[in-house]
C-alpha positions in Angstrom: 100.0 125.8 111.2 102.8 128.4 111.8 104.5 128.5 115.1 104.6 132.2 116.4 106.9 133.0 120.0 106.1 134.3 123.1 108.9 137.1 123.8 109.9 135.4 127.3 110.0 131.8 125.5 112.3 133.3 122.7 114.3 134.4 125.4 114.2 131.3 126.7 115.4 129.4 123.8 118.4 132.1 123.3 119.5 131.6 126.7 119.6 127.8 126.4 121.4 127.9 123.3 123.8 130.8 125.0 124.4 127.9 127.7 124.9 125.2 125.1 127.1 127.4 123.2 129.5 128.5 125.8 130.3 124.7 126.3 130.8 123.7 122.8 129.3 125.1 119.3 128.8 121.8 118.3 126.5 121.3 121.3 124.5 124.7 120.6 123.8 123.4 116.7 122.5 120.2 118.5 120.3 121.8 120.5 118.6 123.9 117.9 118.4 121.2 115.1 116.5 119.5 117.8 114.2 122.8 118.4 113.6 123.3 114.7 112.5 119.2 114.2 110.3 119.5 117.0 108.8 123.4 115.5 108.7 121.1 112.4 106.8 118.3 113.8 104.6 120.9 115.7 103.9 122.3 112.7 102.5 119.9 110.9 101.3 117.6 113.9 99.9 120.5 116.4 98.5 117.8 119.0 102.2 116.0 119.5 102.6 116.8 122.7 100.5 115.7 125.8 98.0 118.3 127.9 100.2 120.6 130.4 97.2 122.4 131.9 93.3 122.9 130.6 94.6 124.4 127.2 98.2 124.2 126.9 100.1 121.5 125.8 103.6 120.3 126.8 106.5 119.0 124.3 109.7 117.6 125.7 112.7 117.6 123.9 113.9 114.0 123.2 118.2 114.5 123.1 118.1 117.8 125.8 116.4 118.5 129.3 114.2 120.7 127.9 110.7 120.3 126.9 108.3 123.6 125.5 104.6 125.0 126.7 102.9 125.9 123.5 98.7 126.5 123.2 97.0 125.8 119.7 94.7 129.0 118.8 92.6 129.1 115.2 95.5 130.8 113.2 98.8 129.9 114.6 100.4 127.7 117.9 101.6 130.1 120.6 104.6 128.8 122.2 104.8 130.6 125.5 107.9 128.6 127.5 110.7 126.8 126.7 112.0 125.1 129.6 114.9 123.0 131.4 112.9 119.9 132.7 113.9 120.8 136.5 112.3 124.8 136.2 108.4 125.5 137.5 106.8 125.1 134.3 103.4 126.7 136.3 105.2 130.5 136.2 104.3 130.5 132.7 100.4 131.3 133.4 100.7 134.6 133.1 101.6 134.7 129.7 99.1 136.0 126.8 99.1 136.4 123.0 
């Protein structure tokens, strides 16, 4: 199942990697190798993460403080956050496809 973004949690992802990048570009590539093994294992393993709420799931990464909000729907999984581990993860309710 194809992963599909939430605006605000593409955002998200670009402002971590912004972070990562301005410290080293060899951190930045880290960090999204990691995102696109975890979209990868998503992809083909859509429960891999553990329940964040009644219908959202929550993946953390494993090498980065970060972990993602994503919801599985018929045709796609919705990732609506992606997160540092110390942010309110509950400000993300709001969010709809």
């Amino acid at each position: 199942m194809k992963c599909k973004f939430h605006p605000e949690a593409l955002a998200e992802f670009e402002s971590a990697s912004d972070y990562y990048h301005q410290i080293s570009e060899n951190l930045e590539a880290r960090f999204i190798d990691e995102f696109r093994q975890i979209e990868g294992n998503l992809e083909n393993h859509s429960h891999y993460g553990h329940p964040a709420d009644s219908c959202r799931r929550r993946l953390n990464f494993k090498k980065f403080p970060y972990h993602l909000i994503y919801e599985i729907f018929p045709d796609h999984l919705g990732i609506f956050a992606i997160r540092h581990n110390h942010q309110d993860t509950q400000d993300y309710d709001d969010r709809s496809w």
